[in-house]
Backbone as a chain_set.jsonl record, in Angstrom:
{"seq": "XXXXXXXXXXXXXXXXXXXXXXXXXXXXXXXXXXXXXXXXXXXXXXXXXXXXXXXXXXXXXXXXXXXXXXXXXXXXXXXXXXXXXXXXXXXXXXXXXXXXXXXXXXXXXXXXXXXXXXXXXXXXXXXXXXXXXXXXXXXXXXXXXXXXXXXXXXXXXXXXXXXXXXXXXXXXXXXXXXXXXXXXXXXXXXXXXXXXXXXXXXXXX", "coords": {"N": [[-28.351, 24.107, -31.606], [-27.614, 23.454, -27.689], [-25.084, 21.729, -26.482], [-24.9, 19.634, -23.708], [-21.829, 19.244, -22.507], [-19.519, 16.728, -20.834], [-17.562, 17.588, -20.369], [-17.626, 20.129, -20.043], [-18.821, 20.603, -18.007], [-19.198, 20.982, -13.993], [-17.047, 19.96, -11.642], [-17.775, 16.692, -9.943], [-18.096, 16.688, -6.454], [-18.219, 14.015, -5.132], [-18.035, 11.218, -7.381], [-19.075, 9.003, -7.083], [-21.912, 8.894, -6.784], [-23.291, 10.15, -8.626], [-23.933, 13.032, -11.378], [-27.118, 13.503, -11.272], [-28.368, 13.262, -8.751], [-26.116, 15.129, -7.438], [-27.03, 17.628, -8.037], [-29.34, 17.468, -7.022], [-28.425, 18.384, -4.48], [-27.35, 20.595, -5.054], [-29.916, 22.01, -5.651], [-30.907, 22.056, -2.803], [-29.463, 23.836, -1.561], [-30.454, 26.375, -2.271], [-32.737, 26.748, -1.769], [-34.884, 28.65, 0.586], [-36.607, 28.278, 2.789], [-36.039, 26.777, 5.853], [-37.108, 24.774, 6.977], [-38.332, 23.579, 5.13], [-35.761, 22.943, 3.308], [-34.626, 21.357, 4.751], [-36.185, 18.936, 5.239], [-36.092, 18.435, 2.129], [-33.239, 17.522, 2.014], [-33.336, 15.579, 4.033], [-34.952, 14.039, 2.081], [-33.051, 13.488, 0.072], [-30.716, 12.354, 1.415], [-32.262, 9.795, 1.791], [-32.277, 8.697, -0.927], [-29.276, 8.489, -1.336], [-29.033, 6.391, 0.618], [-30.233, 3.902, -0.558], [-29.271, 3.517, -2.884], [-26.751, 1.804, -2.14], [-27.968, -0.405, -0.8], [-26.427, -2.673, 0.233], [-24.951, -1.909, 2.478], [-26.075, -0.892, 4.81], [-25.75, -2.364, 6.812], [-23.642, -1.3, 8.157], [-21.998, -0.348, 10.649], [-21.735, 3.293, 11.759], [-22.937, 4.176, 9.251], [-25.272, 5.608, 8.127], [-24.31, 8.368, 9.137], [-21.88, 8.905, 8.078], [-23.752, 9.079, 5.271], [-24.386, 11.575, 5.582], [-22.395, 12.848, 5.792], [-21.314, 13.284, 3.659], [-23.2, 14.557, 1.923], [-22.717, 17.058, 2.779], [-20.281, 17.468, 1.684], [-20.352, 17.838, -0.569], [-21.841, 19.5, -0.924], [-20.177, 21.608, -0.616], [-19.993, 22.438, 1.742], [-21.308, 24.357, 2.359], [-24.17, 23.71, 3.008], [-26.805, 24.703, 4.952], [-28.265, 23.347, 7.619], [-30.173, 21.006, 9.93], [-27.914, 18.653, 11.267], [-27.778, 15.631, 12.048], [-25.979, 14.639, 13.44], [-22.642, 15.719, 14.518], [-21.988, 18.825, 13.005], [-19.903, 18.481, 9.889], [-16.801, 19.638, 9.217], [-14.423, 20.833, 7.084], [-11.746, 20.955, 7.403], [-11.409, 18.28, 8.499], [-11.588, 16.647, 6.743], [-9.374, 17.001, 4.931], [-6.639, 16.794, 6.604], [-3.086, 16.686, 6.432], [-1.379, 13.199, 5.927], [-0.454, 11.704, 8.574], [2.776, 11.917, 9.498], [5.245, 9.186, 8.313], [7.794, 7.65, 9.872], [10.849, 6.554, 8.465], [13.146, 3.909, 7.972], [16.396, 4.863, 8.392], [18.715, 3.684, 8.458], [21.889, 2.896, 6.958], [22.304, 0.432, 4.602], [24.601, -0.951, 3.192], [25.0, -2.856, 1.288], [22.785, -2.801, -0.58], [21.91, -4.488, -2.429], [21.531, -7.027, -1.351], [19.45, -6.371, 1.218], [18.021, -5.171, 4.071], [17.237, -7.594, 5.618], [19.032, -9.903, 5.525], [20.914, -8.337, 6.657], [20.153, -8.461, 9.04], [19.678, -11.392, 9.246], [22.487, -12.183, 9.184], [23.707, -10.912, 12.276], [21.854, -12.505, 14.091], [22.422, -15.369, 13.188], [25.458, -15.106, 13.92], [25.405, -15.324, 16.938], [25.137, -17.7, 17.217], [25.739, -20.849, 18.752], [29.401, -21.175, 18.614], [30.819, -23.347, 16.388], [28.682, -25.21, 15.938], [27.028, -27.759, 13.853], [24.059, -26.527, 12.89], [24.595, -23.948, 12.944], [26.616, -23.748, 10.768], [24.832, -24.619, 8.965], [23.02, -22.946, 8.815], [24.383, -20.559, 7.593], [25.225, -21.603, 5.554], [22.373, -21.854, 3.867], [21.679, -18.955, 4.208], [24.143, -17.659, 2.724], [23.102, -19.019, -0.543], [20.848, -17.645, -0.423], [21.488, -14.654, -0.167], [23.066, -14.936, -2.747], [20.533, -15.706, -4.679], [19.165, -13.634, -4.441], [21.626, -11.489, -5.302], [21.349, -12.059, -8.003], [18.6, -11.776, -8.608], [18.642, -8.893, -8.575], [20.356, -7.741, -9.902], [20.672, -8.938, -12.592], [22.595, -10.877, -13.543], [25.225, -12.968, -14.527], [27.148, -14.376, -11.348], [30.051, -15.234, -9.617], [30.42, -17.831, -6.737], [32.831, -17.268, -4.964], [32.697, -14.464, -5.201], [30.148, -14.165, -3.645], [31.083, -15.432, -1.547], [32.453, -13.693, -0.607], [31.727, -11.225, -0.043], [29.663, -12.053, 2.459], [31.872, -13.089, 4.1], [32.89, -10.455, 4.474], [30.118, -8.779, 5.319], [29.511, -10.396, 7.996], [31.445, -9.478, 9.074], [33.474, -11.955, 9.421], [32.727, -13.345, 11.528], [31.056, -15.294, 10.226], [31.159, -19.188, 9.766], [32.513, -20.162, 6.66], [33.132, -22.345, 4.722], [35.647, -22.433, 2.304], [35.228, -23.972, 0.28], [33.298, -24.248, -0.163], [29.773, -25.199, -2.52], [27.251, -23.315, -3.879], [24.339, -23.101, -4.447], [23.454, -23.557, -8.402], [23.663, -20.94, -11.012], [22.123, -20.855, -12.986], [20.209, -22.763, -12.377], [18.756, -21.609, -10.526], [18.024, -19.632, -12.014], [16.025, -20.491, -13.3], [14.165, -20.857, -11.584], [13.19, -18.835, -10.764], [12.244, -17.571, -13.128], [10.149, -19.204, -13.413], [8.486, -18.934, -11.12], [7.778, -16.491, -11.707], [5.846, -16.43, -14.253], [3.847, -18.016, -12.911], [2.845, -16.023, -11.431], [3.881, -14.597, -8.99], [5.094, -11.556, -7.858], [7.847, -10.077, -8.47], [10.775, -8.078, -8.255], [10.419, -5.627, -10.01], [8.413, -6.037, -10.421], [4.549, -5.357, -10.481], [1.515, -5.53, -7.971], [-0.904, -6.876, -8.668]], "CA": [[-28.822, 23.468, -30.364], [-26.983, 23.715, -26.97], [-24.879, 20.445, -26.007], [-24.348, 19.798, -22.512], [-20.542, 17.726, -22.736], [-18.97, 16.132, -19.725], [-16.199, 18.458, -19.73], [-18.032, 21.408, -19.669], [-19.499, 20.387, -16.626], [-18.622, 21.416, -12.859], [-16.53, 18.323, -11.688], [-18.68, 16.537, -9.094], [-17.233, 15.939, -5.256], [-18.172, 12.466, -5.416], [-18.715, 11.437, -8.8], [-20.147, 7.486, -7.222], [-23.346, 9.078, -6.169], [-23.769, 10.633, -9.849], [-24.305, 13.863, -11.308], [-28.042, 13.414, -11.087], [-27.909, 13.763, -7.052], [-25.134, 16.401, -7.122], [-28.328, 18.299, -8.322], [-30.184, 17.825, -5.796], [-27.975, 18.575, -3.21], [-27.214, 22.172, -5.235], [-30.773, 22.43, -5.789], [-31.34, 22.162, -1.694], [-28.634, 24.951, -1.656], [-31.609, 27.432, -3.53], [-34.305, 26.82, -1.026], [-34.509, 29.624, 1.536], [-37.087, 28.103, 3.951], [-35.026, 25.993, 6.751], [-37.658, 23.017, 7.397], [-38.441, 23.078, 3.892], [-34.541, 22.387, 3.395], [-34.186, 19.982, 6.035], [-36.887, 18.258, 4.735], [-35.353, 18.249, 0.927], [-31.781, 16.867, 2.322], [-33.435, 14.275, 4.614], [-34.982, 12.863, 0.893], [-32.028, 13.102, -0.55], [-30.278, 11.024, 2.495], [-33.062, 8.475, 1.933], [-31.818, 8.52, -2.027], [-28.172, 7.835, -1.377], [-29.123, 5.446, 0.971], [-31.01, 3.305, -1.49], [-27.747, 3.692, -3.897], [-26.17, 1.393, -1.208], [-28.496, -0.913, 0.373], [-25.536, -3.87, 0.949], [-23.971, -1.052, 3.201], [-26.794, -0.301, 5.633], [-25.505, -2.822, 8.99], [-22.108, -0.949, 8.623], [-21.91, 0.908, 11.601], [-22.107, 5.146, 11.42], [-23.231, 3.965, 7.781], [-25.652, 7.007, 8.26], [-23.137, 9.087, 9.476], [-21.026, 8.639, 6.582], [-23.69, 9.446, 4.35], [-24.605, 12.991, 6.399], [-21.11, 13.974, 5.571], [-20.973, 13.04, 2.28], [-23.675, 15.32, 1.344], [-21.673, 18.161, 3.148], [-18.786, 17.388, 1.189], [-20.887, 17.585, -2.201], [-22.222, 21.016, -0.885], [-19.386, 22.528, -0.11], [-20.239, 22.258, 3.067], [-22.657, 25.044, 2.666], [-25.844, 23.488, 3.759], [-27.304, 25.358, 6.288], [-29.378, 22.702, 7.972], [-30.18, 20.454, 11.187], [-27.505, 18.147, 11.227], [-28.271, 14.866, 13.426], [-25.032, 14.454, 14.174], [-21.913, 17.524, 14.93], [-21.266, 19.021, 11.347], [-18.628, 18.018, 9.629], [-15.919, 20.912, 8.593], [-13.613, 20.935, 5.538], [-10.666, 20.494, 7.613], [-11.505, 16.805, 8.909], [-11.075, 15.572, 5.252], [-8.103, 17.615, 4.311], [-5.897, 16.807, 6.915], [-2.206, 15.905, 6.153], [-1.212, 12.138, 6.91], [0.681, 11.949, 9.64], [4.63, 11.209, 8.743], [5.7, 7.43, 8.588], [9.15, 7.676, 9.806], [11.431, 5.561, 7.484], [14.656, 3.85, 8.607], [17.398, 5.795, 7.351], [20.083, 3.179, 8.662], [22.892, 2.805, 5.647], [22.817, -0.254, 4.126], [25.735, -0.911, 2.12], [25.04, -4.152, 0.096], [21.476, -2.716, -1.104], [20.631, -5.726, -3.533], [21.107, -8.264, -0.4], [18.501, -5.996, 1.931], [18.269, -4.949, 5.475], [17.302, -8.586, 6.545], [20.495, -10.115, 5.095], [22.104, -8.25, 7.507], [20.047, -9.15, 10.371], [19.951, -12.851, 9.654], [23.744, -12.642, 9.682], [23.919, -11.047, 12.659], [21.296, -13.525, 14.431], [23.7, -16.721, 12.872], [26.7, -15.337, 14.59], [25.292, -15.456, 17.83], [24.382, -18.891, 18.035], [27.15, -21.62, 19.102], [30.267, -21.985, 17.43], [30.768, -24.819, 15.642], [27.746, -26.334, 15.66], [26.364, -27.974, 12.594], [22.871, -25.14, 12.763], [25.127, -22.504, 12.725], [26.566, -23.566, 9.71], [23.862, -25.298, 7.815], [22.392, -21.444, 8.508], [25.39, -20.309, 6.722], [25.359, -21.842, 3.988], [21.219, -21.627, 3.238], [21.947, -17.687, 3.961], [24.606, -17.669, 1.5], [22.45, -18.854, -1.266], [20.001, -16.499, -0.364], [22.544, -14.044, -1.133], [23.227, -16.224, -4.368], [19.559, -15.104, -5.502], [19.175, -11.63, -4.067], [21.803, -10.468, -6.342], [20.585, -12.243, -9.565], [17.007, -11.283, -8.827], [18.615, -7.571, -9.003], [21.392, -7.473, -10.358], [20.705, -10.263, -13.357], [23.975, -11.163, -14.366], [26.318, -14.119, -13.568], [27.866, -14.491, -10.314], [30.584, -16.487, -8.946], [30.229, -18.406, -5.664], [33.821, -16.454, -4.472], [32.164, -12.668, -4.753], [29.254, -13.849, -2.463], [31.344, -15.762, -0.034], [33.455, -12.638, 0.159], [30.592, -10.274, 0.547], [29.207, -12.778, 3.486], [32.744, -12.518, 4.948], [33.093, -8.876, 4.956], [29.447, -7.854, 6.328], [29.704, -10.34, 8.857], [32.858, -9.335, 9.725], [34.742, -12.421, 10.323], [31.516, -14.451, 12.098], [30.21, -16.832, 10.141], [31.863, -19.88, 9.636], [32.43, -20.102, 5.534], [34.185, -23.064, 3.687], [36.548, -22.403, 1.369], [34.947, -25.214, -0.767], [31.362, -24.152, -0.44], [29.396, -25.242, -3.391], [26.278, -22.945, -3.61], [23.323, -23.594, -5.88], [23.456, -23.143, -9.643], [22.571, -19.648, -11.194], [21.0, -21.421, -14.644], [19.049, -23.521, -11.24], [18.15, -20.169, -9.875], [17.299, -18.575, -13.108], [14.584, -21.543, -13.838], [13.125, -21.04, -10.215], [13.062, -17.539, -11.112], [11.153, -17.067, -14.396], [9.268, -20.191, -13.316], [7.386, -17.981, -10.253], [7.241, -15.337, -12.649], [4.99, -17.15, -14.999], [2.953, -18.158, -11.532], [2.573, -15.1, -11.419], [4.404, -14.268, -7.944], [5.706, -10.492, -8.012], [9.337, -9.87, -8.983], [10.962, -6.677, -7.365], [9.874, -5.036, -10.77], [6.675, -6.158, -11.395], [3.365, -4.691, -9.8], [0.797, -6.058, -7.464], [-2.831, -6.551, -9.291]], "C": [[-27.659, 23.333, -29.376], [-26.856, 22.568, -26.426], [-24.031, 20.734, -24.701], [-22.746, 18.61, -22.469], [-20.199, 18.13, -21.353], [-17.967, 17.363, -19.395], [-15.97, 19.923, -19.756], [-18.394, 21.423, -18.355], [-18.611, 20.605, -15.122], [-17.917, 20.327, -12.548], [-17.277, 18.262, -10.403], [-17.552, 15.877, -7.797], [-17.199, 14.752, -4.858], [-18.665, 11.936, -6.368], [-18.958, 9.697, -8.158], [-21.412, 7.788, -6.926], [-23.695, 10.089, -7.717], [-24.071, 11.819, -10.019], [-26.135, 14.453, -10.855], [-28.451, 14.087, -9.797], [-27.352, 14.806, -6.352], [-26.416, 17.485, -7.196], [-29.188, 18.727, -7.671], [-29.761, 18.683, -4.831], [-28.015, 20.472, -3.843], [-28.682, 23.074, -5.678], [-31.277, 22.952, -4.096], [-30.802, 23.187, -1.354], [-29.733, 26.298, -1.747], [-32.74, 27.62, -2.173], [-33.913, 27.146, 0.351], [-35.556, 29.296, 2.505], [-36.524, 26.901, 4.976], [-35.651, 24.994, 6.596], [-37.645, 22.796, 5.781], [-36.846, 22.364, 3.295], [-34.175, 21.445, 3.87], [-34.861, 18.797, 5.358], [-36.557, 17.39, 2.918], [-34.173, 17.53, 1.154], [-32.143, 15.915, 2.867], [-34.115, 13.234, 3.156], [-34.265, 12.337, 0.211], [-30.98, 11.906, -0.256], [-30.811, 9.615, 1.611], [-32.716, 7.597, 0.61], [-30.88, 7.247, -1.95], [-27.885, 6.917, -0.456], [-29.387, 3.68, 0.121], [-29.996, 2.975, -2.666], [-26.571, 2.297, -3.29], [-26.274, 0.423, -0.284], [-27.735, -2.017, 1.451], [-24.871, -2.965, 2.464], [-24.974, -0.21, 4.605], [-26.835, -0.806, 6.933], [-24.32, -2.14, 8.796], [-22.436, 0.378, 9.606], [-21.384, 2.228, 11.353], [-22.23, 5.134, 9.722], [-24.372, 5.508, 7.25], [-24.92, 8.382, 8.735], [-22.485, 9.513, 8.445], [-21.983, 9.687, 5.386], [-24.654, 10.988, 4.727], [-23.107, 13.976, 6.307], [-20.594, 13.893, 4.021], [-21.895, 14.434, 1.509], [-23.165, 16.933, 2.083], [-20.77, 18.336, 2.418], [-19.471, 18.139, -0.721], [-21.77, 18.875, -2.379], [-21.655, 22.175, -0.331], [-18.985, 22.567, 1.158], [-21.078, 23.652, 3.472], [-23.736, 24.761, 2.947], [-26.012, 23.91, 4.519], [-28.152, 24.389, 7.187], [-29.233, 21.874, 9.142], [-29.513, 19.109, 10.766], [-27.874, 16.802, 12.539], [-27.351, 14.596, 14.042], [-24.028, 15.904, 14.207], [-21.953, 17.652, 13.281], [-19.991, 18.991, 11.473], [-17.917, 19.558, 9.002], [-14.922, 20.35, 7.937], [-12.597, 20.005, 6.191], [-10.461, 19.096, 8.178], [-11.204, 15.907, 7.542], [-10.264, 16.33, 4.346], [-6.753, 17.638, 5.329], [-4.633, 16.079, 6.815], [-1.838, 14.487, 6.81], [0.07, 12.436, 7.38], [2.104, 11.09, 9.192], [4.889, 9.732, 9.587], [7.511, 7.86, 8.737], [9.946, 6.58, 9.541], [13.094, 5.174, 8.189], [15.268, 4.43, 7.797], [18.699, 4.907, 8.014], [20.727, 3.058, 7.263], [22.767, 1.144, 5.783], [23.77, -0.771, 2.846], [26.047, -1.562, 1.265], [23.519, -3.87, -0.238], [20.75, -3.812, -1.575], [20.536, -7.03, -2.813], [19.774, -7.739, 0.759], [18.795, -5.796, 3.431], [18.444, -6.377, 6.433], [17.919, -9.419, 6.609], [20.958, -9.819, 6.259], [21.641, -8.619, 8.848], [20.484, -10.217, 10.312], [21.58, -13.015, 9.562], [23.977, -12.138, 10.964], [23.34, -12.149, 14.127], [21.846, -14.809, 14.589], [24.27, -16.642, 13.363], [26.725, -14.989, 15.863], [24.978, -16.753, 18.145], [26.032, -19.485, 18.157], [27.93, -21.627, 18.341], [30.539, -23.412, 17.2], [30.047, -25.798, 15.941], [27.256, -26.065, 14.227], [24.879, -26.904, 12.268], [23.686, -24.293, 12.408], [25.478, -22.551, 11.097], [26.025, -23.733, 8.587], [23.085, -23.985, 7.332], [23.301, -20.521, 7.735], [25.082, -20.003, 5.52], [23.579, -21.562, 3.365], [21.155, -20.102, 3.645], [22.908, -17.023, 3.074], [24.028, -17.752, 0.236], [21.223, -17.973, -1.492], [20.406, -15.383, -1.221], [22.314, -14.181, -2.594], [21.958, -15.286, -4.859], [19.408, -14.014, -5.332], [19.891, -11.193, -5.116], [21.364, -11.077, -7.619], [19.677, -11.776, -9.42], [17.086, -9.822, -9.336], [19.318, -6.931, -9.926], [21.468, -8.011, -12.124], [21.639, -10.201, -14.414], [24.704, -12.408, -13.445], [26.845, -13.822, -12.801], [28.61, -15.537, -9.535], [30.331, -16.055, -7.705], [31.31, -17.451, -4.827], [33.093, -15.088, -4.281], [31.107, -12.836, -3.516], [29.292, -14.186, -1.225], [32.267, -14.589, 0.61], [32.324, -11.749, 0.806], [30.293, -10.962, 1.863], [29.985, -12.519, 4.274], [32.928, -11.583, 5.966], [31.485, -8.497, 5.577], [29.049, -9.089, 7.465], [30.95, -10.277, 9.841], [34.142, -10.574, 10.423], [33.65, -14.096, 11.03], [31.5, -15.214, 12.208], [31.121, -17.821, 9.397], [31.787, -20.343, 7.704], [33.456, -21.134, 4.921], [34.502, -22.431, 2.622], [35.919, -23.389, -0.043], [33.393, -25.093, -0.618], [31.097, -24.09, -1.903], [27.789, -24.49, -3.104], [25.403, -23.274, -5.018], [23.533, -22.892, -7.5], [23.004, -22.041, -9.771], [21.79, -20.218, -12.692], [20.019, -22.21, -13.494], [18.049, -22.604, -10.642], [17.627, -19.287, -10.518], [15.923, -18.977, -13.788], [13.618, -21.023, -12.946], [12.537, -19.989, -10.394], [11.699, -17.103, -11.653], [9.932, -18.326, -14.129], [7.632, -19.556, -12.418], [6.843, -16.957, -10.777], [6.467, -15.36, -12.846], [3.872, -17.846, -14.286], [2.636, -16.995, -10.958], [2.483, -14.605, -9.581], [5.323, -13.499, -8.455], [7.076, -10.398, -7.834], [9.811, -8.566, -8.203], [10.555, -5.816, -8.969], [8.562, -5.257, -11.121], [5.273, -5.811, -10.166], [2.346, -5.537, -9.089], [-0.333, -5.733, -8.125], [-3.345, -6.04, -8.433]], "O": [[-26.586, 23.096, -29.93], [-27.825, 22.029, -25.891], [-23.082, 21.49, -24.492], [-22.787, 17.382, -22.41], [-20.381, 19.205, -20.782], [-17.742, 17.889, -18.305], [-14.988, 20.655, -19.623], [-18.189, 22.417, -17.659], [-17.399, 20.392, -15.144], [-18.178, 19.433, -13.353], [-17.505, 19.275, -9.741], [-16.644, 15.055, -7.917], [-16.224, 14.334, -4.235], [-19.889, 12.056, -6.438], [-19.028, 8.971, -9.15], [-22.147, 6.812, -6.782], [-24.651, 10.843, -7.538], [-24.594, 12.272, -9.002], [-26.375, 15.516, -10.282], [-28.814, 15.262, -9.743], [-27.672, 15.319, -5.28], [-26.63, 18.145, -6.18], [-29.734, 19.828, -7.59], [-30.456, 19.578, -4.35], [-28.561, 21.386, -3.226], [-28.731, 24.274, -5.948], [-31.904, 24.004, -3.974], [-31.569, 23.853, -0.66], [-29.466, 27.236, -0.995], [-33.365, 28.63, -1.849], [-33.145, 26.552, 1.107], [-35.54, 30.175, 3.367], [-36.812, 25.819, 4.464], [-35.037, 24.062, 6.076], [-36.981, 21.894, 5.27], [-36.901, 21.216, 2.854], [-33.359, 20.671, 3.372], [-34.227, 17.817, 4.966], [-36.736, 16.21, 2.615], [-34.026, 16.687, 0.268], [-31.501, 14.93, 2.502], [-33.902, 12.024, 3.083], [-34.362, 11.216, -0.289], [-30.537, 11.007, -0.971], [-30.158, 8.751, 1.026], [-32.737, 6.367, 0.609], [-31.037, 6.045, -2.163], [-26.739, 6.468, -0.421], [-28.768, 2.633, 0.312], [-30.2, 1.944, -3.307], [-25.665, 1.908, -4.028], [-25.498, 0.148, 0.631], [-27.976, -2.281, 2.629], [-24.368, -3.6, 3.39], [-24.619, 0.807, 5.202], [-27.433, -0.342, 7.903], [-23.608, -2.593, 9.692], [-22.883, 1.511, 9.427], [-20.414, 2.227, 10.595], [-21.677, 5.987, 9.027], [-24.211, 6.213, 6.254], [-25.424, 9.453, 8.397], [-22.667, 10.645, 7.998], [-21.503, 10.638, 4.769], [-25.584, 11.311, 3.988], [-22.828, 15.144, 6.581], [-19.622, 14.422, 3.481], [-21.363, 15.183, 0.69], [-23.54, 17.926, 1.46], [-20.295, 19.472, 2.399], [-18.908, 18.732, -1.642], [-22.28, 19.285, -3.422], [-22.121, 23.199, 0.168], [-17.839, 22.703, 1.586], [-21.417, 23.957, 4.616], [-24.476, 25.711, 3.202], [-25.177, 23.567, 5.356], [-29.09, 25.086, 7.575], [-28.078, 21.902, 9.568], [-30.168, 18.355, 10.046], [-28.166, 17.062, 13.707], [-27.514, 14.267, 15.217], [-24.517, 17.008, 13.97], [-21.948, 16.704, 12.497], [-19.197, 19.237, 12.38], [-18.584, 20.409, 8.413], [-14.553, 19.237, 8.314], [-12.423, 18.82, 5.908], [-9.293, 18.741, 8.332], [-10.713, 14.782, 7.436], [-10.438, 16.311, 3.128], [-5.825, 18.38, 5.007], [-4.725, 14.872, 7.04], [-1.915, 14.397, 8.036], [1.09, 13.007, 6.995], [2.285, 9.972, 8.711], [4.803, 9.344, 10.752], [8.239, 8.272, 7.835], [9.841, 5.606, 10.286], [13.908, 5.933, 8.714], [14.925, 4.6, 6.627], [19.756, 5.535, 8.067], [19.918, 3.143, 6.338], [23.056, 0.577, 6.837], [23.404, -0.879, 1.676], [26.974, -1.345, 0.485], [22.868, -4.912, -0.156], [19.579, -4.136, -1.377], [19.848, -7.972, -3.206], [19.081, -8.661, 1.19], [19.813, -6.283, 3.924], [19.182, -6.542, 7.404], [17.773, -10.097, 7.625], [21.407, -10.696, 6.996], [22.413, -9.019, 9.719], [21.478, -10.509, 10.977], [21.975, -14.125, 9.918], [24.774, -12.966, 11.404], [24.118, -12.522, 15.005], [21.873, -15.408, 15.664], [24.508, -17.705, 13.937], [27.729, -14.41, 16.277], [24.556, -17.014, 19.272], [27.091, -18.94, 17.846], [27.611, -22.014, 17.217], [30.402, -24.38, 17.949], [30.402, -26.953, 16.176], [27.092, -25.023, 13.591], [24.83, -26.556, 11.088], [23.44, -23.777, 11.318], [24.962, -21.803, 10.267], [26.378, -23.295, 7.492], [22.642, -23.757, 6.207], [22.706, -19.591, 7.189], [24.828, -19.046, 4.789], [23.565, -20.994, 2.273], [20.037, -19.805, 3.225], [22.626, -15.907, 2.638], [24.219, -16.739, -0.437], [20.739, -17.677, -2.585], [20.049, -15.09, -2.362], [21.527, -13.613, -3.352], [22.221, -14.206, -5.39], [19.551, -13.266, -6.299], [19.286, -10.556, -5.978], [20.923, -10.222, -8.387], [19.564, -10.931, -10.308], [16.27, -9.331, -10.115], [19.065, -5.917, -10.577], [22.296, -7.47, -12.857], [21.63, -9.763, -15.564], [24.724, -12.665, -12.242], [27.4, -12.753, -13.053], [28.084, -16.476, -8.938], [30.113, -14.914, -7.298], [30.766, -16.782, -3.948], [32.94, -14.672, -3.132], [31.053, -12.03, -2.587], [28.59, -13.91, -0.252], [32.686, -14.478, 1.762], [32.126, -11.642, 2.017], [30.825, -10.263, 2.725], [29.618, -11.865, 5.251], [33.048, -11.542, 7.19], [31.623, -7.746, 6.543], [28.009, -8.733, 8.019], [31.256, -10.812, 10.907], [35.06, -10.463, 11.236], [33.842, -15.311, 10.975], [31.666, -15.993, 13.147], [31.816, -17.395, 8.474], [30.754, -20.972, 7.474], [34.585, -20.732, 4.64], [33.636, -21.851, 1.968], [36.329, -23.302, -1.2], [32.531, -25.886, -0.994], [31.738, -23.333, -2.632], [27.103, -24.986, -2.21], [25.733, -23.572, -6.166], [23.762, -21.687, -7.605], [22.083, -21.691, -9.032], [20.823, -19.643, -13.19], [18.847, -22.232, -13.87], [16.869, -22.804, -10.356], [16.949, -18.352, -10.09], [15.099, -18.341, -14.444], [12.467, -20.749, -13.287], [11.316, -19.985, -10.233], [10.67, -16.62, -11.179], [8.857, -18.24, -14.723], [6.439, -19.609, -12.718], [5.734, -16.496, -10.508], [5.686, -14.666, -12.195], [2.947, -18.276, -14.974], [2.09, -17.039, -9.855], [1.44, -14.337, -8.986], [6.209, -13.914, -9.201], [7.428, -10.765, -6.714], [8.962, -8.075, -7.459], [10.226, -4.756, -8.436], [7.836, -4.723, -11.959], [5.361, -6.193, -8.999], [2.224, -6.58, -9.731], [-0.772, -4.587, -8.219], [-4.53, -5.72, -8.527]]}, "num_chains": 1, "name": "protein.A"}
């Protein structure tokens, strides 16, 4: 006896409207009188309408499904389209290129906006208390940026030097800055984790 398996089968151009349907549409393919055709595809419409009913105020919702059955016949149907026919190349065209900054950043595991918000800070007044209160809560920033990437201990000295050197001089940096704990920063850490707020390794559901 002759078993029809899945993966013998043609693969279907939209497999949510079911092989069942695909059927139709390659059965309407077969039938060489035009109205009679027309007539066969407008039942079919009425089908994969019915497949769908939550989806029938979405505007060109008929539209949609006049090109769907194009798509699922190759786009061989010969028949009175109510709207322009659709051609291949409207749903094969490449997306258009996202052009990516390619500026160099040179402290990677602090980020591009690191380096803005330092240079933002060292435009505001000198020696006012903002400037440096922005300092220092951009410093600890720092502070976590590289544990989050890096995750290894870090003294307070490597990130007031780093701060130093990419703002060249800027921002106003005590010598005696105490920045937040990294066992404080490693709680806050695994704490959001477990709250299940995405990590730079871990995936969006």
């Amino acid at each position: 006896m002759f078993k029809d398996y899945n993966t013998q089968r043609s693969k279907m151009k939209l497999p949510e409207y079911g092989r069942a349907l695909h059927k139709m549409v390659e059965h309407a393919l077969t039938i060489e009188d035009r109205d009679e055709r027309n007539l066969a595809v407008k039942s079919i419409i009425d089908i994969m309408g019915m497949m769908y009913p939550y989806l029938r105020d979405i505007n060109d919702f008929k539209h949609k499904l006049w090109d769907h059955i194009a798509i699922m016949s190759d786009f061989k149907l010969d028949i009175d389209y109510p709207y322009d026919p659709p051609v291949p190349e409207t749903f094969t065209e490449r997306p258009r290129h996202i052009p990516y900054d390619q500026s160099d950043i040179k402290y990677r595991h602090y980020g591009k906006i690191v380096e803005q918000l330092i240079d933002k800070i060292s435009k505001m007044e000198e020696g006012s208390a903002t400037k440096a209160l922005n300092t220092e809560q951009l410093a600890n920033q720092m502070k976590k940026s590289y544990l989050t990437w890096n995750k290894d201990m870090v003294e307070d000295e490597k990130i007031l030097d780093d701060l130093k050197i990419m703002s060249k001089g800027r921002l106003p940096v005590r010598e005696d800055l105490k920045l937040q704990e990294v066992t404080d920063i490693i709680k806050i850490q695994k704490k959001k984790t477990k709250q299940g707020t995405p990590g730079p390794n871990r995936k969006h559901k």
